[in-house]
N, CA, C and O of each residue as an XYZ file, in Angstrom:
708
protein
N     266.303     66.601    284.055
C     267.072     65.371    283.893
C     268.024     65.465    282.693
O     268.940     64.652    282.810
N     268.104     66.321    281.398
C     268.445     66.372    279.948
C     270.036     67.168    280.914
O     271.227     66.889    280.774
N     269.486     68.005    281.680
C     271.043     68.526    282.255
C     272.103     67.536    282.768
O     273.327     67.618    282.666
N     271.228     66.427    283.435
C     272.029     65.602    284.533
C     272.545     63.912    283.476
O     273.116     62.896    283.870
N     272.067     64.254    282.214
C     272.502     63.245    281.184
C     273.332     64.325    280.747
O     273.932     64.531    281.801
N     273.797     65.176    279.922
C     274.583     65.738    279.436
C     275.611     65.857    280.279
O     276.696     65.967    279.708
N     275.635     65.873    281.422
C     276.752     66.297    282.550
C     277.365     64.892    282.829
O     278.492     65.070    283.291
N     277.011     63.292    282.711
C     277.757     62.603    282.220
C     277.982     61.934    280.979
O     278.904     61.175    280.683
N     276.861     62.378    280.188
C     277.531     62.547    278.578
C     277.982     63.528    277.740
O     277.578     63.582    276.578
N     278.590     64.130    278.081
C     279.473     65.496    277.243
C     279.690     65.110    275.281
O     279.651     65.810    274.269
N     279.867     63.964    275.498
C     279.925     63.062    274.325
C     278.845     63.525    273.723
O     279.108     64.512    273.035
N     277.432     63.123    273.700
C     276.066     63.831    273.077
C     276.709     65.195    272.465
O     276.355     65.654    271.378
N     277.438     65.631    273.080
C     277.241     67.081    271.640
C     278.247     66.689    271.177
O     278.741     67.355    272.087
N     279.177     66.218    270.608
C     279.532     65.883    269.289
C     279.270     64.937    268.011
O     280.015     64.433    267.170
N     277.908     64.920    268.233
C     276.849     64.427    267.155
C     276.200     65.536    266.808
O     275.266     65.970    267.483
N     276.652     66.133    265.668
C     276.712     67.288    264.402
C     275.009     67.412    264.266
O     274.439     68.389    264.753
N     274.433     66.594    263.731
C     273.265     66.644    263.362
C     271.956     66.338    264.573
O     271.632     65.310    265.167
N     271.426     67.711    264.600
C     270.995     68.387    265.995
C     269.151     67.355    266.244
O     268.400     67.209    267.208
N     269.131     66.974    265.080
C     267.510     65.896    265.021
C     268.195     64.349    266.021
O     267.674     63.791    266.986
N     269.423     64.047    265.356
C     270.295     62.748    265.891
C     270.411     62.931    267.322
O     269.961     62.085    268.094
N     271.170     64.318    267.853
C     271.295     64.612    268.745
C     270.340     64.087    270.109
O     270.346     63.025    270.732
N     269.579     65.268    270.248
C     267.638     64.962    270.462
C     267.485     63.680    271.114
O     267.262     63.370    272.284
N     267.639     63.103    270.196
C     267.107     61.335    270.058
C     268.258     60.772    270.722
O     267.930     59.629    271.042
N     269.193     60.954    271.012
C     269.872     60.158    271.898
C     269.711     60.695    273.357
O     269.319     60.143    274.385
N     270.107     61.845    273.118
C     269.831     62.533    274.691
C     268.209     61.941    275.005
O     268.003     61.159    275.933
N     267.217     62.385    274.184
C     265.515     61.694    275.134
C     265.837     60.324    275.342
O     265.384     59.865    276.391
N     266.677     59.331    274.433
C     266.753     57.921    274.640
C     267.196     57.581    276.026
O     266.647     56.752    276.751
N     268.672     58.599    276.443
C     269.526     58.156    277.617
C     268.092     59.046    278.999
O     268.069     58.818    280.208
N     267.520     59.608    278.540
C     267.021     60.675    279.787
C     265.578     59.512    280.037
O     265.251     59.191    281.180
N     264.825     58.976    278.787
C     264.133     57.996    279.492
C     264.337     56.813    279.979
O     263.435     56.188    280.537
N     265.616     56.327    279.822
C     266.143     55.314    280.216
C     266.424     55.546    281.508
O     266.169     54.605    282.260
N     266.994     56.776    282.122
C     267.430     57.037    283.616
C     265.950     57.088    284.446
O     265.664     56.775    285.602
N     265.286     57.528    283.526
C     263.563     58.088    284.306
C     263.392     56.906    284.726
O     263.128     56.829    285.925
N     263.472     55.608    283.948
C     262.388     54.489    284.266
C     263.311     53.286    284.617
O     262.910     52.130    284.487
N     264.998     53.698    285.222
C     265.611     52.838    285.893
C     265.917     52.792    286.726
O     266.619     53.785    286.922
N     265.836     51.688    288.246
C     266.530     52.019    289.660
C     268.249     52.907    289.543
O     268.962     52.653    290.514
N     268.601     53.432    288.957
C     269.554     53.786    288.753
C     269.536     55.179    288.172
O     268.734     55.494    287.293
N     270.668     56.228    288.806
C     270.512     57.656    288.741
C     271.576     58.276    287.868
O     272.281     57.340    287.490
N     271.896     59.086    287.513
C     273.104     59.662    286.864
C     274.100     59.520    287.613
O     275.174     59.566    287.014
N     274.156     59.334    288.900
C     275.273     59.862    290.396
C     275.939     57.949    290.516
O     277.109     57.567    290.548
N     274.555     57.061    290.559
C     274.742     55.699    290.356
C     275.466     55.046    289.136
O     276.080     53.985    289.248
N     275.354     55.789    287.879
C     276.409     54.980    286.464
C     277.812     55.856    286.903
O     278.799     55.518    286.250
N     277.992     56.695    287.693
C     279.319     57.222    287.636
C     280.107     56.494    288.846
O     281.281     56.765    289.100
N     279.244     55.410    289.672
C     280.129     54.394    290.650
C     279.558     53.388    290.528
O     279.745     52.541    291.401
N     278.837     53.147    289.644
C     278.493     51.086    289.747
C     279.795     50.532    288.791
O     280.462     51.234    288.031
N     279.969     49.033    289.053
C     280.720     48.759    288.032
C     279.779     48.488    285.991
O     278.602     48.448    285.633
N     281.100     48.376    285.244
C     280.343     48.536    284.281
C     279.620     47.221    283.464
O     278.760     47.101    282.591
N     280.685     46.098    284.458
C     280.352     44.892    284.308
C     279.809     44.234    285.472
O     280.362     44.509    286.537
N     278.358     43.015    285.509
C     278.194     42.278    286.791
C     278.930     40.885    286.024
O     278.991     39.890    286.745
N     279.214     40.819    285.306
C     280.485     39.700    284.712
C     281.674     39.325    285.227
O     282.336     38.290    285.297
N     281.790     40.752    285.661
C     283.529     40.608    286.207
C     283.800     41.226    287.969
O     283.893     42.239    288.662
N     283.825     39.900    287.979
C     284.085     40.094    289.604
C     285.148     41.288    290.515
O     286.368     41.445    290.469
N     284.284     41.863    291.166
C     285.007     43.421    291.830
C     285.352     44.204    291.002
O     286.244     45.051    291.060
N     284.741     43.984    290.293
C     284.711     45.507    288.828
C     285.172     46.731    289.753
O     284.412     47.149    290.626
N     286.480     47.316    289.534
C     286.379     48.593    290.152
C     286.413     49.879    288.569
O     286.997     50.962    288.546
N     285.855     49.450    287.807
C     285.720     50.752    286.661
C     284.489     50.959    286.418
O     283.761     50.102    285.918
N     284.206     51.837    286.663
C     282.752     52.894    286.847
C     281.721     52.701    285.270
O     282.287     53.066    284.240
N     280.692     52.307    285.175
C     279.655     52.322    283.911
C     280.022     53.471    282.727
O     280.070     53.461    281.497
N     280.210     54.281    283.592
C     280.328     55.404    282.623
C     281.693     55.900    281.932
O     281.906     56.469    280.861
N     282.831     55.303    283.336
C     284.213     55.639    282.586
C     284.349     54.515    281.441
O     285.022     54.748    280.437
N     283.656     53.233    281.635
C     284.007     52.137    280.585
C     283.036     52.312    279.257
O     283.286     51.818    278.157
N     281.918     53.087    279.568
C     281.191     53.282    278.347
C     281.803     54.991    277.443
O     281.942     54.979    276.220
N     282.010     55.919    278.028
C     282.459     57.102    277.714
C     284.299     56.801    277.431
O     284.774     57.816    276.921
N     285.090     55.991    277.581
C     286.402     55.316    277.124
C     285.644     54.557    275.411
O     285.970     54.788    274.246
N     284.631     53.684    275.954
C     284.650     53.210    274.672
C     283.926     54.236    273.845
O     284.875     54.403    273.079
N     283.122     54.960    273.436
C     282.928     56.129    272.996
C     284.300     56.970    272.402
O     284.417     57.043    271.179
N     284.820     57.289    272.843
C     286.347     57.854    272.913
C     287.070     57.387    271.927
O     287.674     58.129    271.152
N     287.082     55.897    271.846
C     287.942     55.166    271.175
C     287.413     54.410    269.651
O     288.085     53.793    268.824
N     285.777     54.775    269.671
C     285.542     54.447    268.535
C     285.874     55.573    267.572
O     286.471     55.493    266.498
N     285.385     56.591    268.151
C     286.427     58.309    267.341
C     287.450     57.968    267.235
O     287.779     57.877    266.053
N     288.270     57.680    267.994
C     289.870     57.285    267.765
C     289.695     56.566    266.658
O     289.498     57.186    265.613
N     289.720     55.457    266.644
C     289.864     54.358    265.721
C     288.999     55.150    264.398
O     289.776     55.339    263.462
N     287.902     55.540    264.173
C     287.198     55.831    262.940
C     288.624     57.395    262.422
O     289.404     57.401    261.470
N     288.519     57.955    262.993
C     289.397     59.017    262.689
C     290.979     58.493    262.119
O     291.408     58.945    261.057
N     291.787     57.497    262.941
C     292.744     56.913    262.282
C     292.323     56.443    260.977
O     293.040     56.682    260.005
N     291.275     55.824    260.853
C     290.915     54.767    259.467
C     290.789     55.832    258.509
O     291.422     55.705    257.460
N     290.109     56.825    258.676
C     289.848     58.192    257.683
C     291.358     58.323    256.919
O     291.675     58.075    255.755
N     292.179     58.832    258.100
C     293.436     59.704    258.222
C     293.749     58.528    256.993
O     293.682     58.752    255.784
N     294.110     57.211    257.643
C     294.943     56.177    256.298
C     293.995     55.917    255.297
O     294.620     55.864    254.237
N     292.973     55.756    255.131
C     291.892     55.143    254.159
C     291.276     56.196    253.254
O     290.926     55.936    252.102
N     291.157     57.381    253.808
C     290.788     58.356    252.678
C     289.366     57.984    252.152
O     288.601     57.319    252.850
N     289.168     58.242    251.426
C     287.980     58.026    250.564
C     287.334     56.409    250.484
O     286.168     56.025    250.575
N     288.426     55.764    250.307
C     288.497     54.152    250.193
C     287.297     53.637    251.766
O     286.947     52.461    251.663
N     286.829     54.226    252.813
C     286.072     54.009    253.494
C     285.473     55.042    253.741
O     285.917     56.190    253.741
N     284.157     54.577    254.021
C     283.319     55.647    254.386
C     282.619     55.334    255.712
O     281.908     54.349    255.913
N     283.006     56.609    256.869
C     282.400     56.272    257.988
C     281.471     57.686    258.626
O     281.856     58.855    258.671
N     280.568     57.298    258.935
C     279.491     58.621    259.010
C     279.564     58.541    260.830
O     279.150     57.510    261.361
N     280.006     59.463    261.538
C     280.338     60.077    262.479
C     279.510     60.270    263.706
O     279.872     60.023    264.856
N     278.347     60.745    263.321
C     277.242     60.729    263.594
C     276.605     59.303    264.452
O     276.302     58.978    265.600
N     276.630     58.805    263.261
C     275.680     57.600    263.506
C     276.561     56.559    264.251
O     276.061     55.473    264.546
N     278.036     56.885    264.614
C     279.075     55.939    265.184
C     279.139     56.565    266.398
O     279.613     55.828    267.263
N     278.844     57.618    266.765
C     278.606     58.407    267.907
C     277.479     58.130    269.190
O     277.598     57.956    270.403
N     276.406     58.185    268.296
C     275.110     57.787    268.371
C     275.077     56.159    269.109
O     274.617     55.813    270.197
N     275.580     55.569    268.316
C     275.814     54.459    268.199
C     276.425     53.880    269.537
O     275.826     53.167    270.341
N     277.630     54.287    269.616
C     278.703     53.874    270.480
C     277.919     54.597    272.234
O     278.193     54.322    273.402
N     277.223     55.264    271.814
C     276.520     56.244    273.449
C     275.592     55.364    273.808
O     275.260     55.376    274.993
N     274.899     54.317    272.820
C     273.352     54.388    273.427
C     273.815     52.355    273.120
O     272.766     51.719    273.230
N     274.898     51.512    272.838
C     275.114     50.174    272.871
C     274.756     49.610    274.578
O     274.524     48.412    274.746
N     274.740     50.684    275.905
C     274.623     50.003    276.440
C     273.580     50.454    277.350
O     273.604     50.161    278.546
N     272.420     51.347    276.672
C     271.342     51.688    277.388
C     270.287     51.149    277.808
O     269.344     51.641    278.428
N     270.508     49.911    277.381
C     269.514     48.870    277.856
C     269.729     48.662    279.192
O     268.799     48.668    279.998
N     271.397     48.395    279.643
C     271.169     48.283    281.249
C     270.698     48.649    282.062
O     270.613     48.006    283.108
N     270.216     49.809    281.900
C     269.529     50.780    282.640
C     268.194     50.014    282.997
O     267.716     50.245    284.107
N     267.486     49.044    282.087
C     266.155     48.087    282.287
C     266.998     46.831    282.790
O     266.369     46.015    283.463
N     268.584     46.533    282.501
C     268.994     44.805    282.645
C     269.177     45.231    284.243
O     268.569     44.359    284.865
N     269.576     45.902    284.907
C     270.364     46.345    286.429
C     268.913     46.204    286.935
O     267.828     46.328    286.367
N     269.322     45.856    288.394
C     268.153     46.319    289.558
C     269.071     46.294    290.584
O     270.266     45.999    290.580
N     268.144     46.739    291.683
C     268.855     46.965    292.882
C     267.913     46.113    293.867
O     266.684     46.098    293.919
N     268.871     45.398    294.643
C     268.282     44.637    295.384
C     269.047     44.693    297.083
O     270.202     44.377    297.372
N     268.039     45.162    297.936
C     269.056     45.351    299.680
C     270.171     46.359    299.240
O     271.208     46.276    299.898
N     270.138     47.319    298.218
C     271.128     47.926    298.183
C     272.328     47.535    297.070
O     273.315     48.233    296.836
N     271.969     46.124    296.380
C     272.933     45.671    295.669
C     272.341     45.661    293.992
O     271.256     45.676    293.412
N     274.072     45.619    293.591
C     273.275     45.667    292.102
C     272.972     44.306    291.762
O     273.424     43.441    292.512
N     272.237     43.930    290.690
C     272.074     42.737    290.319
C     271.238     42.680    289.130
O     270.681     43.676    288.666
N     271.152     41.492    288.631
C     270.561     41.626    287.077
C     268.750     41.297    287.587
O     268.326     40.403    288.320
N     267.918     42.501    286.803
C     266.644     42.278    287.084
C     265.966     41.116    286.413
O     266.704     40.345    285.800
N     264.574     40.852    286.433
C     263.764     39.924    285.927
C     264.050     40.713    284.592
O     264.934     40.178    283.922
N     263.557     41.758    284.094
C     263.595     41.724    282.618
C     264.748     41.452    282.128
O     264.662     40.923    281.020
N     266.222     41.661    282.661
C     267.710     41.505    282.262
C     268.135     39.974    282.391
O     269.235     39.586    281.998
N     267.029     38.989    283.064
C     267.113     37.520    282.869
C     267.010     36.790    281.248
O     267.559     36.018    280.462
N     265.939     37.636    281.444
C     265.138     37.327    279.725
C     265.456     38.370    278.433
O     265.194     38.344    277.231
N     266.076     39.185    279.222
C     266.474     39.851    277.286
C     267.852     40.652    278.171
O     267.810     41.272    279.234
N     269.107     40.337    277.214
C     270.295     40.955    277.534
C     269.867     42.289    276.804
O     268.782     42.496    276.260
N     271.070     43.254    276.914
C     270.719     44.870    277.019
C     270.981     44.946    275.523
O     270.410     45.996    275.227
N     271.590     44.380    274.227
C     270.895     44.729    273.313
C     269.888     44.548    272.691
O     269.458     45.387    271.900
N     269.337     43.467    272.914
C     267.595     43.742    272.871
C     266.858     44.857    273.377
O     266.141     45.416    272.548
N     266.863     45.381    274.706
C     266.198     46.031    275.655
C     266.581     47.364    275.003
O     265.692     48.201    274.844
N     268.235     47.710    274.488
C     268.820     48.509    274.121
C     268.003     48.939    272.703
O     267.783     50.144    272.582
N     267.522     48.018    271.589
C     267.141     48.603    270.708
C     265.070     48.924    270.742
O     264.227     49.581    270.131
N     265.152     48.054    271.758
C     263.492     48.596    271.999
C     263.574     50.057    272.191
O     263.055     50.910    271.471
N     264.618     50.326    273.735
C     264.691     51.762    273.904
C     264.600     52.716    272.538
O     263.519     53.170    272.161
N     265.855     52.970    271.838
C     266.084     53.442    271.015
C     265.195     53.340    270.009
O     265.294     54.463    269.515
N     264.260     52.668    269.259
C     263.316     52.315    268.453
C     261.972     53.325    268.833
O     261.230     53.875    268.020
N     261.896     53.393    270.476
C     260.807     54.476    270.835
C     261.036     55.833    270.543
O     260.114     56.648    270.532
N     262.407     56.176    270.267
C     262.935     57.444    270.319
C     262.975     57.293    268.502
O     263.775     57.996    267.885
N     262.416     56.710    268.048
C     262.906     56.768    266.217
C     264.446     56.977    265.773
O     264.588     57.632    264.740
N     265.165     56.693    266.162
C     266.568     56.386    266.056
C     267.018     55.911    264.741
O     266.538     54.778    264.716
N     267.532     56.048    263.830
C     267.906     55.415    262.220
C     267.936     53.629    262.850
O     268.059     53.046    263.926
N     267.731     53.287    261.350
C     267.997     51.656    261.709
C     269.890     51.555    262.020
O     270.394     50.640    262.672
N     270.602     52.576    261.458
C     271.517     52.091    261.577
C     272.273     52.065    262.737
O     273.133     51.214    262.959
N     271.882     53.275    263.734
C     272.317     53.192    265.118
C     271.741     51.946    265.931
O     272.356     51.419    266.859
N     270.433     51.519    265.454
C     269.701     50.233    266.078
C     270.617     48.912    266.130
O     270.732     48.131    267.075
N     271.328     48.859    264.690
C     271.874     47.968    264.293
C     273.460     47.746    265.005
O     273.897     46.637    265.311
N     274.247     49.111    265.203
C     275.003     48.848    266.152
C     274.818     48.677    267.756
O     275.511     48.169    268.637
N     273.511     49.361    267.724
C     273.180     48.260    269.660
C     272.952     46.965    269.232
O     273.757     46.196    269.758
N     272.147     46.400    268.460
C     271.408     45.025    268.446
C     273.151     44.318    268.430
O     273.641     43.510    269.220
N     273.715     44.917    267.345
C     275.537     43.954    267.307
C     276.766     43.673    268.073
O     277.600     42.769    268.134
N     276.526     44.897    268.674
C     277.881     45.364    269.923
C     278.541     44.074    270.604
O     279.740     43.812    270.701
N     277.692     43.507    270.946
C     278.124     42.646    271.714
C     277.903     40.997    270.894
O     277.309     40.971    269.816
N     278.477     39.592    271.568
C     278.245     38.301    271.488
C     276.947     38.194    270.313
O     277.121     37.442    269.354
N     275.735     38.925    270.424
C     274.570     38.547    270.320
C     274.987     38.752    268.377
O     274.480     38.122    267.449
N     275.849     39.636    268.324
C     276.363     39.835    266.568
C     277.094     39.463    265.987
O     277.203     39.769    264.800
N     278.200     38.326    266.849
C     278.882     37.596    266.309
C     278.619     36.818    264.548
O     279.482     36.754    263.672
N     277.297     36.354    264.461
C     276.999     35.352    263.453
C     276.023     36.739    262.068
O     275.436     36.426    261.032
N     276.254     38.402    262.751
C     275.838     38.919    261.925
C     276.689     39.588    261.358
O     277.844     39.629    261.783
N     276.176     40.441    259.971
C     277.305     41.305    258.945
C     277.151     42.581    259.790
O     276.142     43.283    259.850
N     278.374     42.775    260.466
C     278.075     44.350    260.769
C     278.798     45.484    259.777
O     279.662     45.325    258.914
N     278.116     46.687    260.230
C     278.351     47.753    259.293
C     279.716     48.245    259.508
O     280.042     48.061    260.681
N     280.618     48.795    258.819
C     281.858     49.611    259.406
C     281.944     50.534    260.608
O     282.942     50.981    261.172
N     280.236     50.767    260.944
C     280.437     51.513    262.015
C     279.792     50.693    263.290
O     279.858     51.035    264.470
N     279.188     49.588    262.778
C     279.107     48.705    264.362
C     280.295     47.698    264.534
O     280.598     46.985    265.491
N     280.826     47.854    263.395
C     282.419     46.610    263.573
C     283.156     48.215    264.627
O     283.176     48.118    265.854
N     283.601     49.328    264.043
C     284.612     49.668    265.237
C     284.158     49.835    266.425
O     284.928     49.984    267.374
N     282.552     49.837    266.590
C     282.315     50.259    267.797
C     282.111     48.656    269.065
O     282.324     48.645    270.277
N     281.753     47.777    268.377
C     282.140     46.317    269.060
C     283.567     46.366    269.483
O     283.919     46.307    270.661
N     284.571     46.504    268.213
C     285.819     46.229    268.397
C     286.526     47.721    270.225
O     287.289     47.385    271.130
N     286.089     48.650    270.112
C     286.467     49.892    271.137
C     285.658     49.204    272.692
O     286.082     49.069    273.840
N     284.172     48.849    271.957
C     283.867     47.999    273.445
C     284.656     47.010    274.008
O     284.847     46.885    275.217
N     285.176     46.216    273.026
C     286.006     44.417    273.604
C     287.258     45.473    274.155
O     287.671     45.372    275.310
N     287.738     46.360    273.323
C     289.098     46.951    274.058
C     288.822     47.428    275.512
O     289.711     47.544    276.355
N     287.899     47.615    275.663
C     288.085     48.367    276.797
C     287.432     47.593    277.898
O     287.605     48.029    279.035
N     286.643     46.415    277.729
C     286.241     45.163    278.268
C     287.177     44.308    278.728
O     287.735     44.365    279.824
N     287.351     43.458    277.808
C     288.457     42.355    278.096
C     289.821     42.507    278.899
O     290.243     41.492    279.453
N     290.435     43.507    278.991
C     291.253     43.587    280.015
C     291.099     43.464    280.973
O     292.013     43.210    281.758
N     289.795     43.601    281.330
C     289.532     43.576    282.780
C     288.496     41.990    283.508
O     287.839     41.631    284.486
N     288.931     41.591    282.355
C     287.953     40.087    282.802
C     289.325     39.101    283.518
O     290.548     39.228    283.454
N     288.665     38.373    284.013
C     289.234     37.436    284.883
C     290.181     36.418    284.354
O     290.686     35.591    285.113
């Protein structure tokens, strides 16, 4: 299964530090183990059940936002220099595993997707940082799943869960209704 997560996360190896590494890849590989949903399934479901006839794939909207939090952290470097400090790693980490909870929020029902009983009662960053918490994950990657989304609005996020919220809404909101 570690093959058939790497083959749609290519992303996982550019997290430098090979312990970090590990821990995201076992995070995403038990998350696929113990969800109606396959590696072959995040590369054609939509990435939202929010947005009606979603035609952009789980993985192109999560691996775009991935993409773009590098973008954005790498611009801020380039102008900011020293004046910010953003650790790479853990924004990597971070930005891969904000929406691995779905993997417990999704079910399949007659063939359709739909939000399960556990995805009634806890949206995917909750579910998202239980996952990750089993895998011993730093608090600080925890902290950008628990924020990513709505649920962190009223919290202080770190420089590296502010760009990685901000790369998710980019690549979200265009496509809402």
């Amino acid at each position: 299964m570690k093959d058939k997560v790497l083959k749609i996360w290519p992303e996982i190896n550019w997290i430098i530090n090979a312990e970090l590494r590990e821990k995201v890849l076992n995070c995403w590989t038990y998350a696929i183990e113990n969800s109606v949903l396959s590696p072959e399934d995040l590369e054609v479901i939509p990435f939202s059940l929010l947005i009606k006839d979603c035609k952009i794939s789980f993985m192109n909207h999560k691996r775009t936002c991935v993409q773009l939090a590098v973008d954005i952290a790498k611009r801020m470097k380039a102008n900011f220099g020293d004046e910010i400090q953003i650790d790479f790693d853990l924004l990597i980490a971070g930005a891969i595993l904000i929406d691995v909870g779905k993997l417990i929020e999704y079910d399949k029902v007659e063939g359709n997707l739909t939000t399960s009983h556990a995805g009634k009662l806890l949206r995917h960053p909750f579910s998202g940082v239980a996952l990750a918490d089993r895998f011993n994950l730093p608090p600080e990657v925890l902290h950008i799943i628990a924020y990513h989304a709505k649920e962190g609005d009223l919290a202080k996020r770190n420089v590296e869960a502010i760009i990685v919220h901000h790369a998710d809404f980019v690549s979200f909101d265009p496509f809402k209704a």
